[in-house]
C-alpha positions, 0 to 999 in steps of 0.5 A: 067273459073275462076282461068284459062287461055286458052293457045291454042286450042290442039284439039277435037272430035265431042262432046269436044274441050279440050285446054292446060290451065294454072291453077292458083291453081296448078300453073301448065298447065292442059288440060281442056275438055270442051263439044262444045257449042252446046251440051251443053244442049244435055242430052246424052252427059252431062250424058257421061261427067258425067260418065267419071267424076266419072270413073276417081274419082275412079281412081289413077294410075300412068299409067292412066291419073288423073284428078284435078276436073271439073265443070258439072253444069256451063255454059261450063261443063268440067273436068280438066285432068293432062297435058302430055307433050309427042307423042301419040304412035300412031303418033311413029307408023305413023312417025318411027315405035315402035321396041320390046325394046321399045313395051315391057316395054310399054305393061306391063305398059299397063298391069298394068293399065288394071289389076287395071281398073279391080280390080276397076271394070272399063272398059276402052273399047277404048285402041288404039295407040291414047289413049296412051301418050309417057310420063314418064311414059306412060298414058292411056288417054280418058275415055269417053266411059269407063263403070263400070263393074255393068253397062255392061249390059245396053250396046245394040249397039257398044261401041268404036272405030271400028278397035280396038274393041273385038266382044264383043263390036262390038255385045254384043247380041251375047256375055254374056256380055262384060268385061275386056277381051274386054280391053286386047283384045284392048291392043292386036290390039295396039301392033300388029299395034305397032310391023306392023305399020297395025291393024290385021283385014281388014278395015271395009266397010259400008257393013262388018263394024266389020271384027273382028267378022268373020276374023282370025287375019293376020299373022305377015307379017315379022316374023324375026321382031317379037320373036315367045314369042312376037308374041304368047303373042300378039296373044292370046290376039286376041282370039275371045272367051273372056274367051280364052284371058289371063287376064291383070294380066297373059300377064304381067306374060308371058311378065315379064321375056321378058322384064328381057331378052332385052339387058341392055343399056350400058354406055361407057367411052370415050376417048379424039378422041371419042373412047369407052373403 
């Protein structure tokens, strides 16, 4: 690509490779998502990086991932995305676990993007671990399946990924239709697995793919890890009746003066031999 160079593969999906790229115009790393090869001239998917394109050109938040342009019409169709250079929460979970001091402050700032995706009328429709990078702050990444809010009713089937989707999308014929309520239903299911290291729900099977359509959420399995206010807030978002559910704007109030209450880092004077004073 004109103006850009590889650096390395970072990975991809079934329809997108994305690579970590120097841009010479920025004078920057960026990450390029480009459609595999073989998909190039696969309609659907062409018109999903369409979409995703004009999603995040609606987009400008300091939590949401930003992009720098793309490119729809060439011969590897692409959409440059800012590069982020820390873990995903979901490799934190995996490796050592998220504690509440660190759970809360991320999930206001999650609150604050879903609010604005909100007032912005776009629904994000895939918030998990994986969608959101450790950064400074922290991103929601991965747009791909995002959707404005005029667009929710074409939605007929599934839309996201399995475990951590509201029943709302696991079966919109069942539901009005699906909005932001689905995005702080996400966001519930990714600090429950946060706080356990387990989603709420069984996993699916061929023959019971969405438990979340007939299943309680499991109770916390050790309570004494989790402040009952905590414990509450995060419940709530799993309400199975999307009008049940507080809005993004309404969990950040409830988790405002959580955050105000953890114990402030303290910096200490240190003696010649090490000890504090």
């Amino acid at each position: 690509m004109p103006g850009r160079r590889a650096v390395r593969l970072l990975g991809g999906g079934r329809r997108y490779e994305a690579y970590l790229a120097w841009d010479d115009d920025l004078h920057a790393l960026v990450v390029v998502k480009v459609l595999r090869p073989g998909l190039v001239d696969d309609p659907p998917t062409r018109a999903g990086l369409a979409g995703e394109v004009d999603v995040l050109g609606r987009l400008s938040h300091p939590v949401i991932v930003r992009a720098f342009g793309s490119d729809l019409d060439g011969p590897r169709p692409h959409v440059v995305l800012e590069f982020l250079d820390g873990p995903r929460l979901s490799t934190l979970i995996r490796r050592y676990g998220v504690v509440v001091e660190q759970l809360l402050p991320l999930a206001l700032q999650m609150c604050s993007a879903l609010h604005y995706m909100s007032r912005r009328g776009v629904l994000h429709l895939d918030v998990k671990p994986r969608n959101i990078i450790m950064a400074g702050p922290p991103r929601l990444i991965d747009l791909s399946v995002a959707r404005h809010a005029d667009g929710v009713a074409a939605i007929t089937g599934p839309v996201g990924t399995d475990a951590y989707m509201a029943p709302e999308q696991c079966d919109p014929s069942r539901f009005r239709d699906v909005g932001p309520p689905a995005d702080v239903w996400g966001l519930g299911v990714t600090l429950y697995e946060a706080l356990t290291t387990r989603t709420p729900f069984p996993a699916g099977t061929p023959d019971d793919r969405f438990p979340q359509l007939h299943h309680a959420p499991a109770a916390f399995p050790d309570p004494r890890r989790v402040p009952p206010a905590v414990g509450d807030a995060v419940m709530a978002c799993l309400d199975p009746d999307p009008g049940a559910r507080p809005t993004a704007a309404a969990l950040a109030a409830t988790l405002e003066p959580l955050v105000d209450a953890l114990p402030r880092p303290r910096l200490g004077l240190f003696r010649p031999g090490g000890r504090r004073r």
